[in-house]
SELO-184958 format. One line per field, with one value per residue (C-alpha): residue in three letters; x, y, z. Coordinates in steps of 0.1 Angstrom, whole numbers. Layout:
<sites>
code = c(Ala ...)
xx = c(X ...)
yy = c(Y ...)
zz = c(Z ...)
</sites>
This chain:
<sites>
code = c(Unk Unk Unk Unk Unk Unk Unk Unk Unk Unk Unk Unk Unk Unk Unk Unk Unk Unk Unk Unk Unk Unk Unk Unk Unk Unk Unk Unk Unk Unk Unk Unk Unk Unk Unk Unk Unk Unk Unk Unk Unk Unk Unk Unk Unk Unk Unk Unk Unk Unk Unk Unk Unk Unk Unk Unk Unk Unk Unk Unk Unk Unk Unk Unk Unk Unk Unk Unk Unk Unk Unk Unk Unk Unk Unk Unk Unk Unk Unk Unk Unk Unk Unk Unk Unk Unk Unk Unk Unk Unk Unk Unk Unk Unk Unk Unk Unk Unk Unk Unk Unk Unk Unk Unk Unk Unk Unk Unk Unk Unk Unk Unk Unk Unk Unk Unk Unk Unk Unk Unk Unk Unk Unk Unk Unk Unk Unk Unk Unk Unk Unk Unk Unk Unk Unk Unk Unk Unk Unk Unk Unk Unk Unk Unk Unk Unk Unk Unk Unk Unk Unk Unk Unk Unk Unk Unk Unk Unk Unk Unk Unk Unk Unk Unk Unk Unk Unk Unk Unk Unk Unk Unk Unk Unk Unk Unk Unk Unk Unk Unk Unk Unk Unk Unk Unk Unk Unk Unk Unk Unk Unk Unk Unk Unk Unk Unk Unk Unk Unk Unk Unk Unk Unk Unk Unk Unk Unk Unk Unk Unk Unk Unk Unk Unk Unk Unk Unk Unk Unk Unk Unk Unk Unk Unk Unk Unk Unk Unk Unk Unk Unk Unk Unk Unk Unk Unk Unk Unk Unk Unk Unk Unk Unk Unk Unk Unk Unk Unk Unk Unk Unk Unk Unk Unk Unk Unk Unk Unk Unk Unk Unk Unk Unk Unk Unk Unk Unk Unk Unk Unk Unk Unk Unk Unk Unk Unk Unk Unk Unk Unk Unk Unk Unk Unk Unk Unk Unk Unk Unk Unk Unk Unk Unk Unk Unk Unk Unk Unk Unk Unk Unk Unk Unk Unk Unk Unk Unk Unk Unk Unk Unk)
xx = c(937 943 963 990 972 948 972 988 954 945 979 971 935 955 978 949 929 961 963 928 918 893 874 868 838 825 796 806 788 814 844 872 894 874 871 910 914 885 892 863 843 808 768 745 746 783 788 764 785 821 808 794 829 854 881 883 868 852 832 835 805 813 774 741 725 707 740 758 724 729 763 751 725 750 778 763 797 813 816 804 806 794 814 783 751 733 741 703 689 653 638 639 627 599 585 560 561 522 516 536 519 481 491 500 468 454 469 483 490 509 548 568 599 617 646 678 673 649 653 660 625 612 630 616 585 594 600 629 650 665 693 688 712 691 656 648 663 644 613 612 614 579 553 527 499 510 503 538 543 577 588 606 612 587 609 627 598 576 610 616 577 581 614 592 556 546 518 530 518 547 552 557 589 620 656 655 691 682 657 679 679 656 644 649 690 696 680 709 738 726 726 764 774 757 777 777 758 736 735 712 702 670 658 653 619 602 613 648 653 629 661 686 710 718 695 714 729 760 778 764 772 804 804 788 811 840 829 810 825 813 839 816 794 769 759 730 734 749 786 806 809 831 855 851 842 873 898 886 885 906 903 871 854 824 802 781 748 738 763 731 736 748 739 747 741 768 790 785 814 846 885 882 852 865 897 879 857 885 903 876 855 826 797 785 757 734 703 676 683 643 643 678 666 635 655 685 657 649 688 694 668 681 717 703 679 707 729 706 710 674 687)
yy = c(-64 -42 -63 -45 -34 -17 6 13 24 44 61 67 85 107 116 123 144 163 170 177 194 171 175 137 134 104 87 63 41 34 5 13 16 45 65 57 81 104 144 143 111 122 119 133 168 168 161 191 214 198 205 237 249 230 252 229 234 197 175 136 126 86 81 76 95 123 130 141 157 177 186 202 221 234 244 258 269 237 207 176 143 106 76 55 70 38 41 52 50 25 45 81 65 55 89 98 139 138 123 153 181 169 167 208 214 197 208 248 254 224 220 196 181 163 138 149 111 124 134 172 172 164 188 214 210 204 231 225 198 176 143 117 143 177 165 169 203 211 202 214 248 240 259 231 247 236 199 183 157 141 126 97 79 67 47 81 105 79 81 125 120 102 120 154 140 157 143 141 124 103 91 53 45 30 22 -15 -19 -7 -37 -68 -67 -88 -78 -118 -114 -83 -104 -128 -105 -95 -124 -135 -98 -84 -61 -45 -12 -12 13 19 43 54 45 7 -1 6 -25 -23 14 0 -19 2 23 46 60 86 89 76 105 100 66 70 97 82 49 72 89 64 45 7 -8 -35 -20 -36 -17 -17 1 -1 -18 7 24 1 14 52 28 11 37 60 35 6 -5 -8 -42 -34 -58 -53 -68 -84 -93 -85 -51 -40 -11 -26 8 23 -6 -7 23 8 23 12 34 64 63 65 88 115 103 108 133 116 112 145 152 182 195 215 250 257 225 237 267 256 229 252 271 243 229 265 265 230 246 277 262 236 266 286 285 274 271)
zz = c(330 298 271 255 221 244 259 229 214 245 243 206 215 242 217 193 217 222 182 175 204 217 250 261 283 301 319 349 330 308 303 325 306 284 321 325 290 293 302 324 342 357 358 335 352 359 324 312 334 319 284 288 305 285 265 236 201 199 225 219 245 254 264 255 228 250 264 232 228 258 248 215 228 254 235 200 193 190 175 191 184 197 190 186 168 179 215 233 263 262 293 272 239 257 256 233 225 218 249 268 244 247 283 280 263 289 319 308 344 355 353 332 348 324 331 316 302 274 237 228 208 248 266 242 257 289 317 339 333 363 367 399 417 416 411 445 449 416 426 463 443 426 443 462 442 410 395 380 352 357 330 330 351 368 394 401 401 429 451 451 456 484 499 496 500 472 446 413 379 363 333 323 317 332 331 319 338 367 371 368 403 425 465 470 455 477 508 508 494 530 546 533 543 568 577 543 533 507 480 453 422 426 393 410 417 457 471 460 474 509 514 509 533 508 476 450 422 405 418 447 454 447 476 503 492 500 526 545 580 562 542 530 503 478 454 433 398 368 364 351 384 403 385 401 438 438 424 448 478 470 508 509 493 466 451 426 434 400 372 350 361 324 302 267 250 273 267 229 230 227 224 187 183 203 182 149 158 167 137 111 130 133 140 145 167 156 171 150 162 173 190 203 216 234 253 264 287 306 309 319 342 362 364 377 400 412 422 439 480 492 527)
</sites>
């Protein structure tokens, strides 16, 4: 329940937005009450989309650092900004660009598939870019001849290997969140509901997804949690999307599987933050214009590839 200085200040950052001409844009990830304010609430790729297509002059990305990245490579034009410079994501810092440029050198013919999740310096040298909803659909589109590096994660890259039985090298790294989660804690969520339908991000390890009914990304989850006959759902990902599950399905009953299931970068942005940062325009988020350029072609080539009709 939102005390009443809350409201005010979230009726203060609509007003704000309002003035200042301020595109608000969202990860599910976040606090409630930030998705209850934001212009737009999605996953990574959603999000890229919203930016790229928004009318207004300034982004203010509440997300991780690669996603107000991805807003500034996008959308040159305008100006974007993050409400918390420290807020990063563990798994994509875990990549080292020398590792992914000797591994170029190495391999000229073989294809780079980076995670959205990944610094701009990475996606420079990457090929095509993919989130947990397309990487599939991106990959299927990779001729079987050619050797792939997915980079990160590693959880995500073994599970579209997998779903396509397709060999692929992958990079070590993973979403620290995403493994607060034990096969032993999911055994008797299932035992106290088994009726229930278990859904889980595919950035989990094997033995989570080997128990799951559903595997996919925030978006989704938040789908098949709508769509779906169960009304008992457990679900296995980070917090902030309960809020989405239970504004979109209030009749159905969601549990989140782990209460350690927290991203604290994600949650490091507050209303407080949000409201400065429109106030005082800051902090801006700027992307070397060569590095810029070299990462737009492999966004542009996920969007494009995520559109095309491969029947």
């Amino acid at each position: 329940m939102l005390d009443s200085g809350s409201r005010r200040l979230m009726d203060e950052i609509i007003d704000l937005k309002k003035q200042k001409d301020v595109f608000l844009l969202a990860h599910y990830y976040q606090r409630p009450e930030i998705q209850m304010i934001a212009d737009y609430v999605g996953d990574s790729y959603a999000m890229a989309l919203a930016a790229r297509d928004c009318s207004q002059s300034t982004i203010l990305v509440a997300g991780v650092d690669f996603m107000a990245e991805t807003a500034a490579i996008l959308c040159p034009d305008k100006t974007v900004l993050t409400p918390e410079p420290l807020a990063t994501c563990p798994m994509a810092n875990k990549v080292v660009i020398e590792d992914i440029i000797k591994y170029r050198q190495e391999h000229p013919d073989a294809v780079i598939v980076s995670y959205v999740n990944t610094p701009a310096e990475v996606k420079a040298v990457s090929d095509v870019c993919c989130t947990s909803s397309n990487a599939a659909k991106i990959v299927a589109q990779i001729s079987p001849d050619r050797q792939i590096l997915f980079v990160p994660d590693q959880h995500l890259g073994s599970y579209i290997a997998e779903k396509l039985g397709r060999n692929m090298e992958l990079y070590s790294s993973e979403c620290p969140t995403h493994q607060r989660i034990t096969a032993e804690q999911l055994d008797q969520l299932k035992e106290q509901y088994p009726e229930a339908a278990i859904l889980v991000h595919p950035e989990c390890p094997k033995e989570i997804r080997d128990k799951a009914d559903f595997i996919g990304s925030t978006s989704g989850i938040i789908d098949y949690a709508v769509k779906s006959p169960y009304q008992v759902l457990i679900i296995v990902t980070e917090s902030g999307i309960m809020h989405s599950i239970s504004e979109k399905c209030p009749e159905k009953k969601a549990i989140l599987a782990s209460e350690e299931l927290i991203c604290p970068n994600m949650k490091s942005i507050t209303l407080e933050k949000i409201h400065y940062s429109i106030l005082n325009n800051e902090t801006l988020v700027e992307v070397p214009e060569d590095t810029r350029i070299k990462s737009l072609s492999a966004l542009e080539k996920m969007i494009d590839w995520t559109s095309r009709d491969t029947g």
